[in-house]
C-alpha positions in Angstrom: 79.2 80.8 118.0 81.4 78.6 119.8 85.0 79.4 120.7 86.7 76.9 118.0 84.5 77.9 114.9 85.1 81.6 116.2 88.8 81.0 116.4 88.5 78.7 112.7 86.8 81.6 111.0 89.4 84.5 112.5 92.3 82.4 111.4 90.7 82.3 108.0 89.9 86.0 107.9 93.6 86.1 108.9 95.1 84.3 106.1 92.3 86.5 103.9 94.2 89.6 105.0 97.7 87.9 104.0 96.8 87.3 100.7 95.4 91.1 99.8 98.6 92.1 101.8 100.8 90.2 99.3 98.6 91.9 96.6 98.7 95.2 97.8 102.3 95.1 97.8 103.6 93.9 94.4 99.4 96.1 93.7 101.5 97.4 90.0 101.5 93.7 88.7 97.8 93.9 88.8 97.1 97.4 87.3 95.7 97.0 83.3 98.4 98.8 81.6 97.8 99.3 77.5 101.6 98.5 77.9 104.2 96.7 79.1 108.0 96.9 79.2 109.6 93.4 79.4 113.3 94.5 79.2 115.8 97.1 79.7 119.4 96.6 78.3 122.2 99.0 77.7 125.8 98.6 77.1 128.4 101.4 78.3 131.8 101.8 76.3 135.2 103.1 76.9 134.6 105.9 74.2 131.5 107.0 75.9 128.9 105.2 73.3 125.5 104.2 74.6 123.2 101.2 73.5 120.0 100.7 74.6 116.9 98.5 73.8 113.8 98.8 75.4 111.4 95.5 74.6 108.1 96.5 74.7 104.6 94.1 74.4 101.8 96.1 73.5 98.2 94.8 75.0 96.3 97.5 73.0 96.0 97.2 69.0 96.8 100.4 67.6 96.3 102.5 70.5 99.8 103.6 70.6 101.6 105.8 67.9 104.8 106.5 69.9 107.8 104.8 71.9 109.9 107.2 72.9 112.7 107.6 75.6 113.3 111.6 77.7 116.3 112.5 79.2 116.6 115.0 82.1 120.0 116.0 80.6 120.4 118.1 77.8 119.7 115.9 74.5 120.8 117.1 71.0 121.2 115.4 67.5 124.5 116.9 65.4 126.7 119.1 66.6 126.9 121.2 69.7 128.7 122.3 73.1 128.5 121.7 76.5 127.5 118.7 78.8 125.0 117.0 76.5 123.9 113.5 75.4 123.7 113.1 71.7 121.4 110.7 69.9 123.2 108.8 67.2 120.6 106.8 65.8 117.0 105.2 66.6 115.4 102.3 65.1 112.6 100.0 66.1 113.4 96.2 64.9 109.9 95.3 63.4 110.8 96.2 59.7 106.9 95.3 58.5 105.4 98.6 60.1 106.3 102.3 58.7 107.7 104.3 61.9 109.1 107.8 61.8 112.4 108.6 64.1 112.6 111.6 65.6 114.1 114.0 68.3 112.9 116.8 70.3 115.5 118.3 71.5 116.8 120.6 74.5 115.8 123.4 72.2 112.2 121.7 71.9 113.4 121.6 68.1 112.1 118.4 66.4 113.7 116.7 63.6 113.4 113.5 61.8 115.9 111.0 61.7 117.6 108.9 58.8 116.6 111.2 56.3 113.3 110.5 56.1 111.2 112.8 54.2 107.4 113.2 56.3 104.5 115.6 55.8 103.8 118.4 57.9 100.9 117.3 59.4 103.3 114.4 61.0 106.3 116.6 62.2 103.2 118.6 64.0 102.0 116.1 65.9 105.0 115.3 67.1 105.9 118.7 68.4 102.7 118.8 70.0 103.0 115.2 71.9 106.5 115.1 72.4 108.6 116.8 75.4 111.8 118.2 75.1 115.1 116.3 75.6 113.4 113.2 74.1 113.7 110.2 71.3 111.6 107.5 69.6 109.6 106.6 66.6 106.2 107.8 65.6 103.9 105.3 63.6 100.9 107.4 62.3 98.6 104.6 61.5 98.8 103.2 65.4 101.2 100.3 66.5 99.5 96.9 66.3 99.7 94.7 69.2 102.8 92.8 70.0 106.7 92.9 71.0 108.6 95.4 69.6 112.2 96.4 70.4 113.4 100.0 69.8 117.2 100.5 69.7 118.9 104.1 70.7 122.8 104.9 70.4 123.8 107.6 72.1 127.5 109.8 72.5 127.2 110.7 76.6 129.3 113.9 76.8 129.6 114.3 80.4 131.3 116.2 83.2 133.2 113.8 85.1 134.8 114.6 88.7 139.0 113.5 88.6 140.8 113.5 92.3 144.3 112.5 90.3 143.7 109.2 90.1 140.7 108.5 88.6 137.8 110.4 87.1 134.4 109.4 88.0 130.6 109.8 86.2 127.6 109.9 88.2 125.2 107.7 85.6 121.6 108.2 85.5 120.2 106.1 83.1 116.2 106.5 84.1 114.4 108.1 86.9 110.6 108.4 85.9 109.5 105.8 84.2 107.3 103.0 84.3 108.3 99.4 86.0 111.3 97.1 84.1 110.3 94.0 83.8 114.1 92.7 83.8 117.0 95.4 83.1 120.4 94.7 82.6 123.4 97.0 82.2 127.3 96.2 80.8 129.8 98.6 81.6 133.9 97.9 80.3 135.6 95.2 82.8 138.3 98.0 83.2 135.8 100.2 85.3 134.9 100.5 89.2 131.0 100.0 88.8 128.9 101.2 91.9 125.5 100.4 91.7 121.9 100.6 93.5 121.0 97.7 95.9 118.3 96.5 94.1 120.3 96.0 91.0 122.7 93.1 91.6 126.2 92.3 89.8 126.4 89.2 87.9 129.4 89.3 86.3 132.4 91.8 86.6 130.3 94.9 85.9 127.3 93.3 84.3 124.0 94.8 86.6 120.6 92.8 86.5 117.2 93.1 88.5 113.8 94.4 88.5 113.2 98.2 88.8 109.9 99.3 89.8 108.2 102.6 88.6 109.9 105.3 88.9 113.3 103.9 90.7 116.3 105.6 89.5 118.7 103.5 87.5 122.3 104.4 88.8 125.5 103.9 88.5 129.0 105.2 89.9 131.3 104.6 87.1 134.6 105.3 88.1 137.8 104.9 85.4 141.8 106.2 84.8 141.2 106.5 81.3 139.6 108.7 79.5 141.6 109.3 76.4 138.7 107.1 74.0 136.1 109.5 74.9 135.8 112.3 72.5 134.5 114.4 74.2 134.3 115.4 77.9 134.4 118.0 80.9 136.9 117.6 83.9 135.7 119.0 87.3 139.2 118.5 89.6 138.2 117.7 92.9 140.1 117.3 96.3 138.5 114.3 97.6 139.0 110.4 96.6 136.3 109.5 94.1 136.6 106.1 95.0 135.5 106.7 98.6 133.2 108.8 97.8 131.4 106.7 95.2 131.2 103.8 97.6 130.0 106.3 100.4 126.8 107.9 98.4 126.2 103.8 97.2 125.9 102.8 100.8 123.9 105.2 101.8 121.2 104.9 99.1 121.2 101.6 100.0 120.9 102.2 103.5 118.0 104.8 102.2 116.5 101.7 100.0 116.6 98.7 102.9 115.4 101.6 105.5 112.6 102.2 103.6 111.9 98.6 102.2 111.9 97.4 105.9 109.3 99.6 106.9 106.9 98.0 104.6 108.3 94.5 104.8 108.6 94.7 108.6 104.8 95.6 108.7 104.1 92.7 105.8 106.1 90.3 108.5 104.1 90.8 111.2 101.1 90.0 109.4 102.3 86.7 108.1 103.5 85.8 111.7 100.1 87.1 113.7 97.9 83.9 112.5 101.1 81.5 113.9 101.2 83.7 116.4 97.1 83.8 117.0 97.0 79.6 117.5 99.7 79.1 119.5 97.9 82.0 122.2 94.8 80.1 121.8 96.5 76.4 122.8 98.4 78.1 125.3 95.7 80.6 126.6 92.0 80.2 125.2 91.3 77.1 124.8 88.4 75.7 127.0 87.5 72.4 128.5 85.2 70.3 126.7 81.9 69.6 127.5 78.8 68.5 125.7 75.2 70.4 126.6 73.1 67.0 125.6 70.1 67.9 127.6 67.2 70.4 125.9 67.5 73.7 127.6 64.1 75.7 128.0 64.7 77.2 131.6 67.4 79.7 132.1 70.6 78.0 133.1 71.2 79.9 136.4 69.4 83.0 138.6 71.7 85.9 136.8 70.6 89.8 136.3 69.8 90.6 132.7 73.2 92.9 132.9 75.6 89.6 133.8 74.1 87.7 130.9 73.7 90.7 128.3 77.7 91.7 129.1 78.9 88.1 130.1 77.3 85.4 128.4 75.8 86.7 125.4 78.6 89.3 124.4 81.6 87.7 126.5 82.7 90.8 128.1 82.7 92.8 125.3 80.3 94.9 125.1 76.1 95.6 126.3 73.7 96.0 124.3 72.1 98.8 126.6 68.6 98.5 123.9 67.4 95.0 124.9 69.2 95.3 128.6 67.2 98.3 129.3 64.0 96.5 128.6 65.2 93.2 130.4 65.9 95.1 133.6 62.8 96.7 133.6 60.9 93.1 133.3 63.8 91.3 135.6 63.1 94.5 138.3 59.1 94.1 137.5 59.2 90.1 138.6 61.2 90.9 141.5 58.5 93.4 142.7 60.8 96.7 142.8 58.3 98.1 139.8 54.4 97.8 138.5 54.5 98.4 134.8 50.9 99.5 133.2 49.9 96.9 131.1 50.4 99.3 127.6 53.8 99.7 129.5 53.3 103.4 129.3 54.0 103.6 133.1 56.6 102.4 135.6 55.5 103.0 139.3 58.2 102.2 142.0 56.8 99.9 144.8 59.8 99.7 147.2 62.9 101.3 147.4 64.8 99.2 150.0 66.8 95.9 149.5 69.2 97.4 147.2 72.3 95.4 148.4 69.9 92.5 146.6 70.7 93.7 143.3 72.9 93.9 140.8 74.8 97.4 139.4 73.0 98.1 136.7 69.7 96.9 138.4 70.2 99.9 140.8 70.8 102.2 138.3 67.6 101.8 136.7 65.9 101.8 139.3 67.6 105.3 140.3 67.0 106.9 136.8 63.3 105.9 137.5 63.2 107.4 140.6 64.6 110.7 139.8 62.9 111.1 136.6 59.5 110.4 137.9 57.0 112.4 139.0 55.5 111.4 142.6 57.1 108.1 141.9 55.3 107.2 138.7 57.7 107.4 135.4 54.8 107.8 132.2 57.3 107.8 129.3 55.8 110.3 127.1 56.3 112.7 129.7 59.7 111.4 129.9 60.3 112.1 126.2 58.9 115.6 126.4 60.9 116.4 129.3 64.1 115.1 127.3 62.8 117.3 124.3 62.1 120.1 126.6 65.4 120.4 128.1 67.2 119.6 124.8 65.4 122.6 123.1 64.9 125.0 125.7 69.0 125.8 126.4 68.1 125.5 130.3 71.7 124.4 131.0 70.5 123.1 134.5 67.7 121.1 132.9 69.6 120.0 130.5 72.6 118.8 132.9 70.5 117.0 135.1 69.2 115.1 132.2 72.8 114.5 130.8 73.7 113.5 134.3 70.8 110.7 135.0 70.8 109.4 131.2 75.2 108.9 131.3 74.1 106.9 134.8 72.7 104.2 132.6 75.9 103.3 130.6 78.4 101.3 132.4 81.7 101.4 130.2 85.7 101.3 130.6 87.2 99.7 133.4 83.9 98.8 135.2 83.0 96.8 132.7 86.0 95.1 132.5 86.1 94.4 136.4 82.9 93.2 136.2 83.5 90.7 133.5 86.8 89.7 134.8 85.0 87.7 137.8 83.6 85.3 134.9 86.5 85.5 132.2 90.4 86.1 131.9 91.4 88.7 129.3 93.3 87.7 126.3 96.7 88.2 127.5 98.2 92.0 127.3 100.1 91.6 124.4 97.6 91.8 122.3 96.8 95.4 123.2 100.5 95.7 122.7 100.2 94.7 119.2 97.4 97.0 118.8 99.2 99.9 119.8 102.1 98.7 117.9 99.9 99.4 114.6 98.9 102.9 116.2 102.7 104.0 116.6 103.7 102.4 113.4 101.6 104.9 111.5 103.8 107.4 112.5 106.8 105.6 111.5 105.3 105.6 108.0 104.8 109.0 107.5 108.2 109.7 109.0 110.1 107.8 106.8 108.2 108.8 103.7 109.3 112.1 104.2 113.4 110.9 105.2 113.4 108.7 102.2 112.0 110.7 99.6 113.4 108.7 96.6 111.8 105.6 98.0 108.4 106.7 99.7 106.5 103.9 98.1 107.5 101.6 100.8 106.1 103.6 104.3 103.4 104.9 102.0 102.2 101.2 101.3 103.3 100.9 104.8 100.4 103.2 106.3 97.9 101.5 104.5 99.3 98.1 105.5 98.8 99.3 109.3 94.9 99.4 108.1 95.2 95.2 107.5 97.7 94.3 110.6 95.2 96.3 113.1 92.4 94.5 111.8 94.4 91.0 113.0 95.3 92.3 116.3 91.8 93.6 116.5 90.4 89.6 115.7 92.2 88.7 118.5 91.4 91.3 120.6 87.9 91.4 120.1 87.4 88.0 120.8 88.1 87.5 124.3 86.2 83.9 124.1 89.2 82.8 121.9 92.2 83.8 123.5 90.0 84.8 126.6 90.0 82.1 129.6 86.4 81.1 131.4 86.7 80.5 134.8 85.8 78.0 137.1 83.4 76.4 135.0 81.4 79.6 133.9 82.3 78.1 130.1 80.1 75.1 130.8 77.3 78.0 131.9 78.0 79.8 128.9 77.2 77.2 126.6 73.7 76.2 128.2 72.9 80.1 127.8 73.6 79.5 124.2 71.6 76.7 124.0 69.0 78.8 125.6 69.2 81.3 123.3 69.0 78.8 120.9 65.5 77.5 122.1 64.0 81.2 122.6 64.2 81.3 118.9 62.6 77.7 117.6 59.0 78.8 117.2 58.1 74.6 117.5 59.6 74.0 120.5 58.4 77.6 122.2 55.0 76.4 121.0 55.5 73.2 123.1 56.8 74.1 126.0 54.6 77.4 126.3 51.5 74.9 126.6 52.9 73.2 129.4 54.9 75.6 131.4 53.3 79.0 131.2 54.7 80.1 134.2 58.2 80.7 132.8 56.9 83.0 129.7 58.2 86.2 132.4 61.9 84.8 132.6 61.7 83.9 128.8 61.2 87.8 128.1 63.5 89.0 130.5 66.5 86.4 129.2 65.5 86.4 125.5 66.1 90.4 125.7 69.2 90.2 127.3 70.6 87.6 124.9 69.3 89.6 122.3 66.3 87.6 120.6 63.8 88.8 122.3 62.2 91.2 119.4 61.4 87.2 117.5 60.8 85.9 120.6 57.7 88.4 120.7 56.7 87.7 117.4 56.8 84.0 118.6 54.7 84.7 121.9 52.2 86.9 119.6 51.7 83.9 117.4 50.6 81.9 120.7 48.6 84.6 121.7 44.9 82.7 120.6 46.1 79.5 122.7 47.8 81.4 125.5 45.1 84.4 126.4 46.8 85.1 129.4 50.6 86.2 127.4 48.7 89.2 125.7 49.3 91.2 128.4 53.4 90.4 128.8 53.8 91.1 125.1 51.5 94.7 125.3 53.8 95.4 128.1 57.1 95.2 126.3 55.5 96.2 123.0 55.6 99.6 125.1 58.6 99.1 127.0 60.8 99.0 123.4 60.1 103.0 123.3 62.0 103.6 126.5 65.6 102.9 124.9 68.6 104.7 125.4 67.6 106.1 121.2 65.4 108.5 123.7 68.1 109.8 125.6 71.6 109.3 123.6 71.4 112.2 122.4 72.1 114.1 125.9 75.4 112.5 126.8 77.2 112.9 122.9 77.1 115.8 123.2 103.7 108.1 81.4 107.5 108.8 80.7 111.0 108.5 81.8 114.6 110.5 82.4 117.5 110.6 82.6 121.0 112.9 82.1 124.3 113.1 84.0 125.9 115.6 85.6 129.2 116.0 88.5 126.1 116.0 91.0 124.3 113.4 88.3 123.7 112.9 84.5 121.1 111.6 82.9 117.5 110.3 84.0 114.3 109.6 82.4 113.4 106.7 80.8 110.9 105.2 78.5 107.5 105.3 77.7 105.0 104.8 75.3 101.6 107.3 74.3 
């Protein structure tokens, strides 16, 4: 593939991986809930009254019988002491369906509301499905599918901390719940309002935004008055409230932003790496042009099977040590180190000298042959049942000796990479630096998952976003002939070994040119192995075999060749709710819910 498609389909991949990145983190917009809840409001009075409305839209016909809303705080209905919020009334606004309101209360003590008179049977099932410290409405038959609103008042009896000067409530109005479409909250114009960052302020003390599940909703109310309330608990503290109250505000939003950056950092990155990407390639990668018009059925230059494997087919990347073991052994054959039986059972070594003639891996071979053979002749059968032998037996010298001669046939690490860089600059280092970066960053996610507890979503989404931003960094990394520079003029070489490899595999034109050049069928065995089509090109070859008698022989000798693979000696080197309450630490929590 050439280097501008390859750099056209990376860039697409990388736009791919934006667009499930965008998913993955707004991924509760596209769960399939039965329910959803469009809005939150509540109001917040001088005398300590409470009205909320949750708006609800029901997806599933009759497959809800409750809406309901839990506290964390102590919830009763009538009269009773201590720090408690007391429900006043419960009613849902659709008057066309029959609905029972109840309570379940601190006590886990259900009773039904406005004096409605219900069978057992009902007040059962709601002891049984209900949790304690929670309101709603029951509708036995199922609630149809629509938008309902159900409306709570409650009397908040709190225990409010006073420094002199002004007394202060610490309101949680949900903490588990599932995500607010839209939530607003009024509090009297007379009182200092802290609030959450994500909830933003309107108006004087009106709060709007967007809460996903399970964010707390709450507030710092601070006021000088108290007298309206009609009930209440005063905790005298030394300290000023209003300090304080802006203190714990900014550093739950300093929690919030810390732990929002650490996914939105990550989600930055990945919208910046494709920008990022093209600019490296019209700075860095890209190549001259030139145009390969002439047919090319010869190979483009006198190379060693290991330069075009590593170089020109995989760019530096990698070798493909199957089809290079197998083009070595014909490229070593044709330069008369070797004799190879005609089955290719055998390998006999014919000369030993000349060495500085060839390449790395060439020697290699030819060393592996020489110390694995017997009297210079490698039969590889024998060769297998000595690998068996010394795999099985637990002779550790056997056994090392064979580790030792089968790891001298992988060339990996830096000697690859000082090999290939004679033909082809490396992308340049930052990308490894961005590659790292994702490494590192997983730790970063799990550490602020644990320091921001309340808002863990965001590094936990963060550690899976890693998963996407290394697989950028790892397109441009893994494609050196994008961001990669040929030297000299090694690109033009490159694209006639394409165009080689192109021709080994066009069955009409190997047809033609086998006819009239036989001569070449050794260096299109050895080439079209280390380019990697050489298993079709012998399917090709064997198709010729009638017209070209004298080819059986090549093909019988790699057809036994393709058993002495690195698979024969691999083996020797690897070795549903919501809260809330208040309290002088916090009161309230919870939230709503429907089941």
């Amino acid at each position: 593939m050439g280097e501008k498609k390859e750099f056209a389909y990376n860039l697409v991949a990388m736009f791919i991986v934006i667009c499930i990145s965008f998913i993955w983190m707004n991924f509760d917009d596209y769960i399939p809930r039965g329910y959803i809840i469009e809005k939150y409001s509540a109001s917040f009075t001088n005398n300590g009254l409470l009205y909320e409305n949750y708006t609800y839209r029901i997806f599933a016909d009759k497959e809800y019988h409750m809406l309901y809303r839990k506290w964390d705080s102590p919830l009763h209905y009538g009269q009773s002491a201590g720090e408690r919020i007391v429900l006043l009334r419960v009613v849902l606004s659709d008057e066309n369906i029959d609905y029972i309101p109840y309570i379940k209360d601190a006590a886990g003590i259900v009773q039904i509301l406005n004096n409605s008179s219900v069978g057992s049977s009902y007040i059962q099932y709601i002891r049984e499905n209900a949790e304690k410290n929670e309101a709603g409405i029951y509708v036995p038959n199922g609630i149809p599918k629509g938008v309902y609103t159900v409306k709570y008042i409650f009397r908040i009896v709190p225990k409010v901390q006073y420094d002199g000067d002004y007394y202060m409530l610490r309101l949680i109005l949900a903490s588990e719940h599932p995500k607010y479409e839209k939530v607003e909250v009024k509090f009297p114009t007379n009182f200092v309002v802290y609030s959450l960052p994500y909830l933003q302020e309107t108006n004087k003390n009106i709060f709007v935004g967007k809460v996903r599940e399970g964010f707390k909703i709450k507030f710092w109310v601070l006021f000088t008055n108290i007298d309206e309330f009609s009930q209440f608990y005063v905790d005298n503290v030394d300290r000023n409230l209003l300090s304080v109250a802006s203190e714990e505000s900014f550093w739950e939003s300093v929690n919030y932003w810390g732990s929002w950056s650490v996914a939105y950092i990550l989600m930055f990155l990945i919208i910046i790496i494709p920008f990022l990407y093209t600019i490296s390639y019209i700075l860095w990668g890209r190549e001259k042009k030139y145009e390969i018009t002439e047919d090319v059925t010869m190979p483009p230059a006198e190379r060693s099977p290991f330069i075009v494997n590593l170089v020109f087919k995989n760019e530096g990347n990698c070798v493909n040590y199957g089809d290079l073991l197998i083009s070595t052994l014909l490229y070593l054959r044709k330069k008369g180190y070797i004799d190879i039986s005609k089955d290719g059972k055998c390998v006999k070594i014919l000369k030993m000298d000349s060495y500085e003639k060839l390449d790395e891996y060439s020697k290699r071979v030819l060393k592996y042959i020489r110390e694995m053979s017997d009297h210079g002749v490698l039969d590889i059968d024998h060769l297998k049942d000595k690998i068996t032998k010394a795999l099985t037996s637990g002779n550790r010298e056997d056994l090392e000796k064979v580790r030792r001669l089968s790891r001298s046939l992988l060339v990996w690490g830096e000697k690859l990479d000082k090999i290939s860089s004679q033909y082809i600059k490396k992308p340049p280092k930052f990308v490894i630096y961005l590659l790292l970066f994702g490494i590192a960053y997983i730790f970063i996610g799990f550490l602020a998952a644990f320091i921001f507890t309340d808002y863990a979503i965001y590094p936990l989404q963060a550690i899976l976003l890693v998963i996407l931003y290394e697989l950028q960094a790892g397109l441009m990394w893994r494609h050196p002939e994008v961001l990669g520079k040929w030297k000299k003029d090694y690109y033009k070489e490159k694209l006639k070994w394409d165009k080689f490899r192109e021709f080994l595999k066009d069955e009409n034109r190997i047809k033609e040119v086998a006819l009239i050049y036989s001569s070449v069928l050794d260096d299109w065995l050895i080439y079209g192995y280390a380019l990697g089509v050489g298993k079709k090109l012998k399917k090709i070859l064997e198709k010729q075999s009638i017209m070209l008698p004298h080819i059986v022989e090549n093909i019988d000798v790699v057809s036994g060749l393709e058993e002495f693979t690195p698979a024969m000696f691999v083996s020797t080197y690897t070795g549903g709710g919501t809260g809330g309450g208040f309290s002088a630490g916090g009161f309230g929590g919870g939230g709503a819910g429907a089941r």
